[in-house]
C-alpha positions as CSV (number, residue, x, y, z in Angstrom):
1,X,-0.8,-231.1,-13.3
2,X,-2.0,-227.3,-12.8
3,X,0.6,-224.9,-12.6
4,X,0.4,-223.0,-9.2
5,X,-0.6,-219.3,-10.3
6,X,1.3,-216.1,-9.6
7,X,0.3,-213.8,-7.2
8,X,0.4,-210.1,-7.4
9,X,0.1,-208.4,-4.5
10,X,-0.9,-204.9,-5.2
11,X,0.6,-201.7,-2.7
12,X,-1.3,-200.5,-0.7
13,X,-2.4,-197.1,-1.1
14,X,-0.3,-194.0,0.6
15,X,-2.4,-192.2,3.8
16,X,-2.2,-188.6,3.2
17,X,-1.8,-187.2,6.6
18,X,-4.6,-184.6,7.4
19,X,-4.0,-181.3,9.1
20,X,-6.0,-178.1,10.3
21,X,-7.7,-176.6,8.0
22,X,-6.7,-173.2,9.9
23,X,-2.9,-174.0,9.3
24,X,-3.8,-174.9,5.8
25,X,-5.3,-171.5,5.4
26,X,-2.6,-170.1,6.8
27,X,0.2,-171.8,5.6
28,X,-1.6,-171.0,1.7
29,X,-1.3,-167.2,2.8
30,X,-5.3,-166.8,2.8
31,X,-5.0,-165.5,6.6
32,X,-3.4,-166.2,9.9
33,X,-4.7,-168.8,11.9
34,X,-6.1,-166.6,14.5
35,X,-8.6,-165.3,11.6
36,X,-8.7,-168.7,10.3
37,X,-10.3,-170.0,13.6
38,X,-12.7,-166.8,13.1
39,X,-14.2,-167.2,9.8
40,X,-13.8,-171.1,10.6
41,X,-16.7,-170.4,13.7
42,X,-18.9,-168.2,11.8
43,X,-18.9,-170.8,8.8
44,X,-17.5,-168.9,6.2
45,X,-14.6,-171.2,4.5
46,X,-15.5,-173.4,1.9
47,X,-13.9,-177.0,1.6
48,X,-14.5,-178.2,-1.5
49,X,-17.5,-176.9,-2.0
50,X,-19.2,-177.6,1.6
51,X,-19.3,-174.4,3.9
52,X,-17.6,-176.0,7.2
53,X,-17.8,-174.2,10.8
54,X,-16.2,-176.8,13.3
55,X,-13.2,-175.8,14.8
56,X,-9.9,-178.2,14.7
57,X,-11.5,-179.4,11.5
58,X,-8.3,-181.6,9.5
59,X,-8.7,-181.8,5.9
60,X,-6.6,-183.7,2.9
61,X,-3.7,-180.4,2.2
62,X,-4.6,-180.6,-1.3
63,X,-8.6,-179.4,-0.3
64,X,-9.6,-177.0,-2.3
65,X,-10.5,-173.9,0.5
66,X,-12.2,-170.8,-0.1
67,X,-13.5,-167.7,1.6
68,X,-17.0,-166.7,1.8
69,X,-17.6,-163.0,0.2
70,X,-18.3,-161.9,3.2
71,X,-14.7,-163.2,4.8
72,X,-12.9,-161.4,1.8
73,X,-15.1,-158.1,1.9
74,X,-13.4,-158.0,5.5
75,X,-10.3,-158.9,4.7
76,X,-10.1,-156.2,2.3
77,X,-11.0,-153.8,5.6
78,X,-7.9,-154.5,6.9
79,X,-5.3,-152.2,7.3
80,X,-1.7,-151.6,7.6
81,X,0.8,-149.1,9.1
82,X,4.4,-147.9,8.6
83,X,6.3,-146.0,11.7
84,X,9.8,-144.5,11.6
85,X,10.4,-145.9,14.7
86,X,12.9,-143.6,17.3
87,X,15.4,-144.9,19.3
88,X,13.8,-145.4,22.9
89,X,11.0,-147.2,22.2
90,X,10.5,-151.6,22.3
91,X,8.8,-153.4,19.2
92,X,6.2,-154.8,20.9
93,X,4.8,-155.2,24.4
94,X,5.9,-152.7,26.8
95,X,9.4,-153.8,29.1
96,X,11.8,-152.6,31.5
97,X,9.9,-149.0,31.8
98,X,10.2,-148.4,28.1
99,X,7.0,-147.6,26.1
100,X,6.3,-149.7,23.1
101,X,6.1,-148.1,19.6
102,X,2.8,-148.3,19.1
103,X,2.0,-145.0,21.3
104,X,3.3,-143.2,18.5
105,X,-0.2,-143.9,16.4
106,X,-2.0,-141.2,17.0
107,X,-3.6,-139.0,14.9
108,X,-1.2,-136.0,16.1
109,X,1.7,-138.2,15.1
110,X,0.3,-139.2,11.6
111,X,2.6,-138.2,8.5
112,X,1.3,-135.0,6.7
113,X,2.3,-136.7,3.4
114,X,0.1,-140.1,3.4
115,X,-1.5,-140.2,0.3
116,X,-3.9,-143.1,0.9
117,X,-6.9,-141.7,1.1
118,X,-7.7,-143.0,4.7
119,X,-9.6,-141.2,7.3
120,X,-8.4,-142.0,11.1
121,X,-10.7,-144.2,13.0
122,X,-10.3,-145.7,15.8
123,X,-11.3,-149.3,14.7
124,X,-8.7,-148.9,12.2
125,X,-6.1,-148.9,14.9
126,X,-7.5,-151.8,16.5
127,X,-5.5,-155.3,16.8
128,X,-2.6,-153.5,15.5
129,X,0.6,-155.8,15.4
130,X,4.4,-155.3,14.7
131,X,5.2,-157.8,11.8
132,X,9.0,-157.7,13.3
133,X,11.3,-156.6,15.7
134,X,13.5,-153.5,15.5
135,X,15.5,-153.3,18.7
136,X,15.0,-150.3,21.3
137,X,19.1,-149.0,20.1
138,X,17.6,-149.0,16.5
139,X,15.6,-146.7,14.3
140,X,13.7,-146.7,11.3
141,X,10.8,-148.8,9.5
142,X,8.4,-150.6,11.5
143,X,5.2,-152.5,9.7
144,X,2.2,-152.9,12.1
145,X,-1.3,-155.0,10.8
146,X,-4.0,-155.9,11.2
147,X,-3.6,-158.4,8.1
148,X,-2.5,-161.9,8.8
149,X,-1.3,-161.9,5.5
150,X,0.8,-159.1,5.4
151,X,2.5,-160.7,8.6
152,X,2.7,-164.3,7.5
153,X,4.7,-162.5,4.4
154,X,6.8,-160.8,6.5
155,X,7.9,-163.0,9.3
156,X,6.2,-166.2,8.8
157,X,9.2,-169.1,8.8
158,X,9.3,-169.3,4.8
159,X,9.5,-165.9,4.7
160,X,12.5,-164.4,2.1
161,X,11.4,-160.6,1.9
162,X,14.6,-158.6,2.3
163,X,15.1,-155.7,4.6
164,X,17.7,-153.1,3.9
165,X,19.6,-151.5,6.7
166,X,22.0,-148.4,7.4
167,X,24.4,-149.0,10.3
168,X,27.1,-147.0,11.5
169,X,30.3,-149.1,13.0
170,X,33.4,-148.3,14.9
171,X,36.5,-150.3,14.5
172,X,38.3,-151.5,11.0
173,X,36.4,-152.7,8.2
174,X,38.2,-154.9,6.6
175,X,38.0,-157.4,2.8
176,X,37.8,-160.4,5.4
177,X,35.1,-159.3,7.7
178,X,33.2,-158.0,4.7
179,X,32.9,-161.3,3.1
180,X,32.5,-162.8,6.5
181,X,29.3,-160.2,6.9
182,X,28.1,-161.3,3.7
183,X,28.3,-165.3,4.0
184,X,30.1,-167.2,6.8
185,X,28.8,-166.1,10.1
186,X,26.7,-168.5,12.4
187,X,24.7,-167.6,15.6
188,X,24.3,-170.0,18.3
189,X,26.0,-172.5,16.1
190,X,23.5,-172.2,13.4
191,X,24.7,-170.8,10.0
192,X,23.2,-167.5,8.8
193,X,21.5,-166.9,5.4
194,X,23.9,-165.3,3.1
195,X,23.3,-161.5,3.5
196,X,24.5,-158.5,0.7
197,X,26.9,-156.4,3.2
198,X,28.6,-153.3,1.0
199,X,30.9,-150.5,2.2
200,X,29.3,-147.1,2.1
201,X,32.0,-144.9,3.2
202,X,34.6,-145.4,6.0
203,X,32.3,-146.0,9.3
204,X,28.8,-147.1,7.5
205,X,27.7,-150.3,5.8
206,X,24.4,-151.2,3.8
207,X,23.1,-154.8,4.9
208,X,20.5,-156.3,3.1
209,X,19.1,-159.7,4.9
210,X,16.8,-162.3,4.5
211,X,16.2,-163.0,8.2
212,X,15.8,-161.7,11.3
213,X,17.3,-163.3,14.4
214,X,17.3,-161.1,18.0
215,X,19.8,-158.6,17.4
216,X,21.1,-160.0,14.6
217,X,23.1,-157.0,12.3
218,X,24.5,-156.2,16.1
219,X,26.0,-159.7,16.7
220,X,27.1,-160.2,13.1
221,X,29.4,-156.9,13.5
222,X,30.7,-158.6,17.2
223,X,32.1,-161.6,15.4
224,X,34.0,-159.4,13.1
225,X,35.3,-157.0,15.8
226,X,33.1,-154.1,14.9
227,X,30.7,-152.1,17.0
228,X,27.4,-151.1,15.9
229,X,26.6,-147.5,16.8
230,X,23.8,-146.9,15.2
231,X,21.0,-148.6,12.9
232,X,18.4,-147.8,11.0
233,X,16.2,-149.8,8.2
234,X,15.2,-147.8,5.4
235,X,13.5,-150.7,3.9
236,X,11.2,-153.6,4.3
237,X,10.5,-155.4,0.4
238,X,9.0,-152.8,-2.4
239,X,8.3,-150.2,0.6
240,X,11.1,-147.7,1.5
241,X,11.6,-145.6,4.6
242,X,11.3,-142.6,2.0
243,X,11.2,-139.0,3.4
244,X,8.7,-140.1,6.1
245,X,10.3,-138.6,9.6
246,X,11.4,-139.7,12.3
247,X,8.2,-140.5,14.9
248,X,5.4,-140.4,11.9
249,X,3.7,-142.7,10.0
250,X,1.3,-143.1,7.4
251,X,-1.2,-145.9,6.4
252,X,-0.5,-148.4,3.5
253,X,-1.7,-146.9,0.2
254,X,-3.8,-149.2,-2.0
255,X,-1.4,-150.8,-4.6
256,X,1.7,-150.5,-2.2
257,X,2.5,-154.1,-1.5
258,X,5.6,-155.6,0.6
């Protein structure tokens, strides 16, 4: 009699969900997706190998993707700007009768000490965005770009670029509420990152943080029965508030990175 034969039955093979080729670019830091779609239109990414130009394209996420010269010759155009920011003024779009930040990037208003060689030109100021928030109570440094890159680093969802703050507070600072600042603190039920909270003298703190909720150093001190009188951050990363004053600002030196 023949023996009946084994079968093998062989797995069959994993589908590697595709996605946009503008998140991939984005999500690899080579732009936003905004200037993704752009160079995406005027056909200058390379997907392994081929030059594509069709919008919504979905690739494998392990395509190789490159920009054309041209892409990275603009790219390299880009530029970006560091404000003291004043109380009084919003982060971003104009509200409530109070004038966004970005009135304060004029020429007239531009810090005597930038040493990046730039001359001012209009076009330079052009699509100008706030990569963060910094509350109309609060003062201090405010990044604006024209550099998805430079924004994607500083407030995309991965993002763990700290930013250093000096607030002044009213009420007792206490061991407990210190360690609570530091690690133990949730907002809207969600846990925060741990932050680095240190006593400076008897009414001001140094918070470093990881993140940046709505408000977030304010609500912190509100858990732990302290009032925030005043805030500024004197630090975003490798770049430091410095000596630049209040109201100024200067462009992004070549070399200076976040």
């Amino acid at each position: 009699m023949f023996k009946k034969r084994a079968t093998i039955s062989c797995p069959r093979p994993i589908q590697v969900e595709k996605i946009r080729l503008s998140k991939l670019m984005s999500e690899r830091g080579m732009c936003s997706r905004r200037e993704a779609d752009s160079f995406i239109e005027r056909g200058l990414v390379i997907v392994n190998g081929l030059r594509v130009s069709e919008l919504g394209l979905k690739v494998d996420p392990s395509s190789e993707v490159a920009l054309d010269e041209k892409a990275a010759l603009e790219q390299t155009g880009l530029v970006t700007i560091i404000l003291n920011k004043p109380v009084g003024y919003v982060s971003g779009q104009a509200e409530k009768g109070y004038r966004p930040a970005s009135v304060l990037l004029t020429p007239a208003n531009r810090a005597k000490g930038d040493k990046s060689g730039m001359k001012f030109s209009p076009a330079r100021m052009k699509n100008l965005a706030p990569a963060g928030r910094l509350d109309i109570d609060s003062q201090g440094l405010i990044v604006f770009t024209q550099d998805g890159r430079v924004a994607k680093k500083l407030i995309g969802e991965r993002s763990e670029i700290e930013k250093e703050y000096i607030v002044r507070v009213e009420g007792e600072v206490t061991e407990k509420a210190l360690g609570l600042l530091d690690f133990g603190l949730s907002l809207n039920g969600i846990p925060l990152k741990k932050a680095i909270v240190t006593r400076l003298n008897n009414d001001q703190l140094r918070f470093v943080l990881r993140q940046g909720k709505k408000r977030q150093i304010r609500r912190m001190c509100e858990l732990v029965n302290l009032r925030v009188t005043g805030l500024r951050r004197v630090r975003i990363g490798n770049i430091r508030l410095g000596s630049l004053p209040e109201g100024r600002w200067r462009y992004l030196s070549p070399g200076e990175e976040f």
